[in-house]
N, C-alpha and C positions, 0 to 999 in steps of 0.2 A: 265788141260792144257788150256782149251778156256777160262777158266775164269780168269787164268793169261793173257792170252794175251786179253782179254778184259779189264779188269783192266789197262795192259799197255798203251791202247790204249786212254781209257778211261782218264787218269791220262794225257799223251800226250796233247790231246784236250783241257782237263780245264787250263794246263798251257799257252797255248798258247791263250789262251782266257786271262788268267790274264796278258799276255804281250801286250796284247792289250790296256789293262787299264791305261798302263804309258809308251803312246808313245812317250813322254819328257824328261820321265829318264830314258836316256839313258842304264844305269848301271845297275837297274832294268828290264827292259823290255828287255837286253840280256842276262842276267841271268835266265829267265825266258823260251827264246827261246832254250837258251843251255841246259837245265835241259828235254825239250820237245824233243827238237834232243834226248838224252839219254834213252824216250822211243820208239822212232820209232824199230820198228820191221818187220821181215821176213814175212809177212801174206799171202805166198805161201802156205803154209801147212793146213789154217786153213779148207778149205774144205774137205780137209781128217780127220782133227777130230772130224768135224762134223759128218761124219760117220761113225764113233763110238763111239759116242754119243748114251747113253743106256739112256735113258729118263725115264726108269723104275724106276732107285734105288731112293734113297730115298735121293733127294737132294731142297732144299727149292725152291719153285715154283718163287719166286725174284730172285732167282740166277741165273734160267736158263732163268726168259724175260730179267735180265741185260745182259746174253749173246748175248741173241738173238736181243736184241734192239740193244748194242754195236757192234755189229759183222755184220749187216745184209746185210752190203756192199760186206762181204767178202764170204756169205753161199752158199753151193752149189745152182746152178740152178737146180731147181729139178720139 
């Protein structure tokens, strides 16, 4: 689950970076906007999955610093 919603978040950001890139065309750069609205998400819960978050099993050591890179705004205060 945090790495979908890392991914979404993630995915959000870049487009809204690429809308950045053609503040001219018009027609581009809200297409771009509007595809980024489609990933904004709920990131109330994410503190709770971080706590259950088993860091033990056996999941690839990049997948869990993209989460944690992507997410770090959102992780508990601990």
């Amino acid at each position: 689950m945090l790495l979908a919603l890392a991914i979404s978040i993630s995915s959000g950001k870049t487009l809204k970076q690429f809308a950045k890139k053609y503040p001219k065309v018009h027609a581009i750069k809200t297409a771009f906007l509007r595809e980024a609205k489609s990933y904004q998400i709920d990131t109330s819960l994410i503190p709770q999955y971080y706590q259950l978050l088993n860091r033990s099993y056996d999941v690839p050591k990049e997948l869990l610093e993209f989460v944690d890179e992507t997410l770090v705004d959102y992780k508990p205060k601990n």
